[in-house]
C-alpha positions as CSV (number, residue, x, y, z in Angstrom):
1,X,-1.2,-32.3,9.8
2,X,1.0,-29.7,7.9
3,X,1.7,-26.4,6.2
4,X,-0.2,-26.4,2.5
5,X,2.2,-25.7,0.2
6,X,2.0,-23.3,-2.7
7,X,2.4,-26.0,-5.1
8,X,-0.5,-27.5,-3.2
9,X,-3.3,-25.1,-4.8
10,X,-2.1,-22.2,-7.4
11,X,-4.9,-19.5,-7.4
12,X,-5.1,-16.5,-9.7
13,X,-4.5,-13.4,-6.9
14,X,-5.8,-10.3,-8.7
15,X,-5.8,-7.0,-7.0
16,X,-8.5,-6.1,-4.7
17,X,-9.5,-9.7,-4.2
18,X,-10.3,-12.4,-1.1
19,X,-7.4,-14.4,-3.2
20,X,-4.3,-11.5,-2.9
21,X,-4.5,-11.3,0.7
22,X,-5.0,-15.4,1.3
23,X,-1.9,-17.1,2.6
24,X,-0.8,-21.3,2.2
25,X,1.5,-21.1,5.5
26,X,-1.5,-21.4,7.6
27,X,-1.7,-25.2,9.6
28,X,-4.0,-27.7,7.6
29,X,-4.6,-30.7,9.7
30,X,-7.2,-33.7,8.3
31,X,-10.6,-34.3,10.1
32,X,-9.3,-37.9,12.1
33,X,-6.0,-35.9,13.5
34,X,-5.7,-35.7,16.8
35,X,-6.2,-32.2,18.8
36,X,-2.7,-32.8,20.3
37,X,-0.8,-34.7,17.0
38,X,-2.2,-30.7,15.6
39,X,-0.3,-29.1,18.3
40,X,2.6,-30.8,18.6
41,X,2.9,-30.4,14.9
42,X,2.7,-27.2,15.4
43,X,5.2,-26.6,17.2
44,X,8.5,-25.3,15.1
45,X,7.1,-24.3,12.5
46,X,6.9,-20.7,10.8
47,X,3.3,-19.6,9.6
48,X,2.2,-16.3,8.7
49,X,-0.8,-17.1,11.0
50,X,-1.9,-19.7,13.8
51,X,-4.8,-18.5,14.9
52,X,-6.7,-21.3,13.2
53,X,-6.2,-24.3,11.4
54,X,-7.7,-25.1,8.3
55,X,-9.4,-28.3,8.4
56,X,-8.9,-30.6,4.9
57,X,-9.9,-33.7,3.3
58,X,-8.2,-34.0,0.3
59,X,-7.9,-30.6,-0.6
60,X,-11.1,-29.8,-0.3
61,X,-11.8,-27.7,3.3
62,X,-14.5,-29.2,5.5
63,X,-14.0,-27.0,8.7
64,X,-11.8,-24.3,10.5
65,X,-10.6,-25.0,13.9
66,X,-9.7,-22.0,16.5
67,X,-6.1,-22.3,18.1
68,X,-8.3,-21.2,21.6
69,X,-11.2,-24.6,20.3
70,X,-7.7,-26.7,20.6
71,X,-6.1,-25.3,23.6
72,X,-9.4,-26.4,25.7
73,X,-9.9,-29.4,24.0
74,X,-8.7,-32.8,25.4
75,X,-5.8,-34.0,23.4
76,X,-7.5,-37.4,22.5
77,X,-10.3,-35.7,20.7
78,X,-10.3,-35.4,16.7
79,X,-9.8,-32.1,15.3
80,X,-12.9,-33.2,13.7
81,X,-15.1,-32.9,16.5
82,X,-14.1,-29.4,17.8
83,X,-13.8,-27.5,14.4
84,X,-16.2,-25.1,13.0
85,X,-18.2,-27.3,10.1
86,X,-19.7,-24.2,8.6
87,X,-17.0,-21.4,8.8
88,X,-17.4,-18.5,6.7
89,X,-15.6,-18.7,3.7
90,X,-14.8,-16.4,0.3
91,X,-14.3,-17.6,-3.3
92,X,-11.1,-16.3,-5.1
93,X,-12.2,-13.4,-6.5
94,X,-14.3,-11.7,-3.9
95,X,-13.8,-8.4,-3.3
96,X,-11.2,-7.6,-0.3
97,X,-13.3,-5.3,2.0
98,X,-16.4,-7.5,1.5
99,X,-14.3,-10.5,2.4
100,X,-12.8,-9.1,5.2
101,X,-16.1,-7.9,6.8
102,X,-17.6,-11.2,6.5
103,X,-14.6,-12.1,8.6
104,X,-15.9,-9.6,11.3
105,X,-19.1,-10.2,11.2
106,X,-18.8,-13.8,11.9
107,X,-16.7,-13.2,14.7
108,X,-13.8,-15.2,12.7
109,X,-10.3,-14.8,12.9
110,X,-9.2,-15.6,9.7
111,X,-11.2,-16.4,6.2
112,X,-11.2,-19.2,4.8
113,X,-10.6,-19.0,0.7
114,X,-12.5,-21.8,-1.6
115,X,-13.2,-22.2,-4.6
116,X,-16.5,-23.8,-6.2
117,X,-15.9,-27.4,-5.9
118,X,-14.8,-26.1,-2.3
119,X,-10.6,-26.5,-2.5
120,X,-9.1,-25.0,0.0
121,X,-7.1,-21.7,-1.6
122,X,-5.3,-20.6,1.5
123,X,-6.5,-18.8,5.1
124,X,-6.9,-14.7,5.4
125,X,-5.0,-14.0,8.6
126,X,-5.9,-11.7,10.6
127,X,-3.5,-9.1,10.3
128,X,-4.4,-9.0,6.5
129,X,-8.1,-8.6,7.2
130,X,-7.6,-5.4,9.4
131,X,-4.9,-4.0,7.2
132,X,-7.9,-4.4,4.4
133,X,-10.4,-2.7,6.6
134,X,-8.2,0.1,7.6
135,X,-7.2,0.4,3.8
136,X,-10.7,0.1,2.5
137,X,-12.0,2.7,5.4
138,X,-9.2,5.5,4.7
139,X,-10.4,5.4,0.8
140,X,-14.2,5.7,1.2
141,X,-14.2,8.0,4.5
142,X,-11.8,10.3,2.5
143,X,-13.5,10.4,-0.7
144,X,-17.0,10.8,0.7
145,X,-15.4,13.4,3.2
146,X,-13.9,15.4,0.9
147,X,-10.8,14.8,1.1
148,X,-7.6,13.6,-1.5
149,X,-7.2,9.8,-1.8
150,X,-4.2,9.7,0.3
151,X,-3.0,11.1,3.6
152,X,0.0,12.5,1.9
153,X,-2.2,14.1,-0.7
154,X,-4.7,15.4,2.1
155,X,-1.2,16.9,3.9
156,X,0.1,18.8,0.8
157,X,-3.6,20.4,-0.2
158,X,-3.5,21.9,3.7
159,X,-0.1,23.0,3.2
160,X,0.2,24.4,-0.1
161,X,0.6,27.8,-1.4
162,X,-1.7,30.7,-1.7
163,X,-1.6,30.5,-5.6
164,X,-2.4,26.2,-5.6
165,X,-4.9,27.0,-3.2
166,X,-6.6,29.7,-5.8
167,X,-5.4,27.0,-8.8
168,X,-7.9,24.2,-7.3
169,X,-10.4,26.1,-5.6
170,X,-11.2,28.6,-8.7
171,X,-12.5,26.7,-11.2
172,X,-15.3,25.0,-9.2
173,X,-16.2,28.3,-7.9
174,X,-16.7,29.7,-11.3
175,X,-18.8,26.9,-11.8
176,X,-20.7,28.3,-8.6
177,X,-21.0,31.6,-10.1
178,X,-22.1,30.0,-13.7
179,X,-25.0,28.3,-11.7
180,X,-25.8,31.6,-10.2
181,X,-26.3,33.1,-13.5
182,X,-28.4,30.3,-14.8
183,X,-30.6,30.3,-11.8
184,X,-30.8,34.0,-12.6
185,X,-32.0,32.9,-16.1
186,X,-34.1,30.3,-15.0
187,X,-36.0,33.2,-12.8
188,X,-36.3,35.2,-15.0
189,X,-38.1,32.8,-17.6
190,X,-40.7,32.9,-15.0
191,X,-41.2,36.3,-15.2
192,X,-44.9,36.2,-15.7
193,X,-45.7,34.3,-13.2
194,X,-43.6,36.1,-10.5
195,X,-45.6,39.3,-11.7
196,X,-48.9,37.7,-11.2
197,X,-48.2,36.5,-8.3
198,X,-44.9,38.2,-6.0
199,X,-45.6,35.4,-3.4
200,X,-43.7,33.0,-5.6
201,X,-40.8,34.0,-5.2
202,X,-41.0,34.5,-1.2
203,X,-40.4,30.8,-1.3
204,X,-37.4,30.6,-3.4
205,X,-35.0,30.9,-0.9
206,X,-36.6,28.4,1.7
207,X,-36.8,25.2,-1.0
208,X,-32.9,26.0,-1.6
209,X,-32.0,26.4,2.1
210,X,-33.7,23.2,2.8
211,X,-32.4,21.0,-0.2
212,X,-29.0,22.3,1.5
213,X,-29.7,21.0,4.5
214,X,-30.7,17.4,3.4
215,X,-28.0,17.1,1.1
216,X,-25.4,18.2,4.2
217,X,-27.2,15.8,6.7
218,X,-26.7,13.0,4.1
219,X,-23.0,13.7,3.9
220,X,-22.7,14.0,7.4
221,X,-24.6,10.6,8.0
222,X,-22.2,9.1,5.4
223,X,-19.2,10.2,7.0
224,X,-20.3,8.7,10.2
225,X,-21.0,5.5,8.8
226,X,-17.5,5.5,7.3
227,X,-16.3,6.2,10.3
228,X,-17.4,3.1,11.9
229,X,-16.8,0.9,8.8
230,X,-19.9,1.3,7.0
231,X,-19.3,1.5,3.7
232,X,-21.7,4.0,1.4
233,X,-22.9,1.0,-0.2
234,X,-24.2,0.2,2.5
235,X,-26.8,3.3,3.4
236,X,-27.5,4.3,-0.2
237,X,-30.6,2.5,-0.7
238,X,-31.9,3.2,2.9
239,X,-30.2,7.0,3.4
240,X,-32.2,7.6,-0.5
241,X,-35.1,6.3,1.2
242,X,-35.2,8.5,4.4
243,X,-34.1,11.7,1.9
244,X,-37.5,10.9,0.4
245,X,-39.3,10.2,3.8
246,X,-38.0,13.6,4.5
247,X,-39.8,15.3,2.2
248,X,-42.9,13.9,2.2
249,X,-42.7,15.1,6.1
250,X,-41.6,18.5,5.2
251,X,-44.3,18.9,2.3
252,X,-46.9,17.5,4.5
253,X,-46.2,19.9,7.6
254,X,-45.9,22.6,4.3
255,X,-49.0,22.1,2.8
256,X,-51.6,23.2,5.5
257,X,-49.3,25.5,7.3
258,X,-49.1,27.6,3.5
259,X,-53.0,27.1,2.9
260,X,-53.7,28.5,5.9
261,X,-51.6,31.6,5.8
262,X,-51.4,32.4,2.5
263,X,-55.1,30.9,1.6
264,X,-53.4,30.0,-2.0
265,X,-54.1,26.0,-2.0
266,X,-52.4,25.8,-5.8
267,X,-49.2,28.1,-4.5
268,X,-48.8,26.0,-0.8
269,X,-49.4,22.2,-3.5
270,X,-46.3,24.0,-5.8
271,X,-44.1,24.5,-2.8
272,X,-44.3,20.8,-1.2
273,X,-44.0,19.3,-4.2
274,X,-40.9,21.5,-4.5
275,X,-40.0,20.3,-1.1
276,X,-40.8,16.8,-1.6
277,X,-38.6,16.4,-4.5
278,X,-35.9,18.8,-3.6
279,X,-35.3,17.1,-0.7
280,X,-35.3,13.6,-2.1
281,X,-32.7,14.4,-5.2
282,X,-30.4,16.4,-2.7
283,X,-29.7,12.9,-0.8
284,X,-28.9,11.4,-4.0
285,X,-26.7,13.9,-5.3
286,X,-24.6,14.5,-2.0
287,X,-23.8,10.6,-2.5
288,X,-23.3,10.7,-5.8
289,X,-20.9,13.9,-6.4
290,X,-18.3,12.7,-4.4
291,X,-17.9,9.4,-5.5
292,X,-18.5,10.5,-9.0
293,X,-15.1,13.5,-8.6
294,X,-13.0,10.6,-7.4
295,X,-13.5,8.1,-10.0
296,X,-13.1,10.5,-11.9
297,X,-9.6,12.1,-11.1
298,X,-10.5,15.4,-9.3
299,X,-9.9,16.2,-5.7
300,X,-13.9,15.9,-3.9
301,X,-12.3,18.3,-1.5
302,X,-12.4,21.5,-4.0
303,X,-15.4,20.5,-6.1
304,X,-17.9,18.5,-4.5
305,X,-19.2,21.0,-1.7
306,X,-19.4,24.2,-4.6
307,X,-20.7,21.5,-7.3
308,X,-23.1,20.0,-5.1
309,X,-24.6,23.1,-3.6
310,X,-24.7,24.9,-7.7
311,X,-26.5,21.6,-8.7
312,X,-28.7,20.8,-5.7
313,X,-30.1,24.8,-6.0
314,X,-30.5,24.6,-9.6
315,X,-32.7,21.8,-9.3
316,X,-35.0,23.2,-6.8
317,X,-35.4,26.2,-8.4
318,X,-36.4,24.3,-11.5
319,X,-38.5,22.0,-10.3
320,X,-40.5,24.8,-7.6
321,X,-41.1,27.0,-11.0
322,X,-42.1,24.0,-13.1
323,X,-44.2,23.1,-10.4
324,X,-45.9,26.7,-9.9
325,X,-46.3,26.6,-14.0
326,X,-48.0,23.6,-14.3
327,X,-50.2,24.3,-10.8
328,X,-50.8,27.8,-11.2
329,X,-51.6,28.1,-15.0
């Protein structure tokens, strides 16, 4: 029984990783030590954590052991026999907020950090894993919110000036006003067809609305999911998945409803195919914008909601006309 020493085990701690937050003052006891030889050991000394001791043979970890497994233990018994044989555990370089949520998941305190022949690297305490949650959770929620990277940042864009606020908001709406005009273009390309047939364009204004709407649910349902510690990664594939499940719904509720009134069946096929993939890109582009600005350097709270929206409506205008081209001759 005894604190591992740095000496002990020297692993590379890059930033971001399972191995910069892993600590060697944690208690290492061997499998054949005694539950109270652990304790008493314990006692006296100074650990970043205690919550659990790190079980070792020769280096190499072969359990964890809860300070609340050793308290209701019977002193005689080996630490051996009350540890956790198959704890959850990190190599080095794992990254920090999927480390620490394997930590909550499991229902651990601490995570253990190995490498691949299994040597023990040092403990994750638990103070380390919420600080890496909390970190991890400020950073997505704000840059899929729309908000600046920090909270000091967030606090000077609500307090600045009139002429800052007209310096970052201006420039992403005259990209607003730039996609405006080129959906005025894009119209007017399909001149023909609009003259042929007015009816087209009554449902111009319906496939933008409800590209809108998906794309704002999806931010919405992102935000929440932050919220709680989901991180976007998490609800792409499936939030991608129910934008296009959303417009097959739409384009299927669509299609007869527009047959029926209008008694076009190539017009009423143009607009839920519009629908269909309208709705299905505008989940993939309100995930994607935001996190996209960030890496980039810009603030998502000035330019994702105008960019979004100017890309989202081109695209549905585009793709309704192409599709009223290629189905209506």
């Amino acid at each position: 029984m005894g604190l591992m020493r740095d000496s002990d085990v020297a692993p590379v701690q890059p930033l971001g990783t399972a191995a910069r937050h892993a600590s060697l003052r944690v208690p290492v006891a061997a499998p054949h030590d005694t539950v109270d030889a652990v304790l008493a050991a314990m006692r006296g000394q100074d650990y970043d954590s205690a919550a659990v001791v790190a079980v070792c043979r020769a280096g190499v970890l072969v359990g964890l052991a809860t300070i609340e497994r050793l308290l209701a233990a019977p002193g005689d018994r080996t630490v051996g026999s009350v540890m956790d044989p198959d704890p959850p555990r990190v190599a080095p370089g794992t990254d920090q907020e999927r480390a620490a949520w394997k930590a909550v998941q499991h229902g651990e305190p601490g995570l253990a950090v190995v490498d691949g022949q299994g040597r023990f690297h040092g403990l994750i305490p638990p103070q380390q894993l919420l600080g890496v949650l909390l970190e991890e959770h400020d950073e997505d929620l704000a840059r899929i919110g729309g908000f600046l990277h920090t909270t000091a940042g967030a606090r000077t864009a609500s307090e600045e000036s009139v002429a800052r606020r007209l310096w970052h908001r201006m420039p992403w709406l005259a990209v607003g006003l730039a996609g405006a005009l080129l959906s005025a273009a894009m119209v007017a390309g399909f001149e023909d067809q609009l003259v042929d047939n007015v009816a087209i364009a009554y449902f111009i204004p319906g496939i933008v609305y409800l590209a809108d709407a998906v794309g704002t649910q999806t931010e919405t349902v992102a935000i929440r999911g932050l919220s709680v510690g989901v991180g976007i990664g998490r609800i792409a594939t499936r939030e991608a998945l129910t934008g296009l499940l959303v417009g097959l719904l739409l384009a299927a509720v669509l299609l007869p409803v527009l047959v029926l009134v209008w008694g076009e069946p190539a017009l009423a096929a143009a607009v839920a195919v519009a629908v269909l993939a309208a709705s299905a890109i505008a989940t993939l582009v309100a995930m994607a914008l935001p996190w996209l600005l960030a890496r980039l350097g810009f603030d998502p709270a000035f330019g994702s909601g105008p960019l979004a929206t100017v890309v989202q409506d081109l695209l549905s205008i585009l793709i309704y006309l192409v599709a009223v081209s290629l189905l209506l001759g």
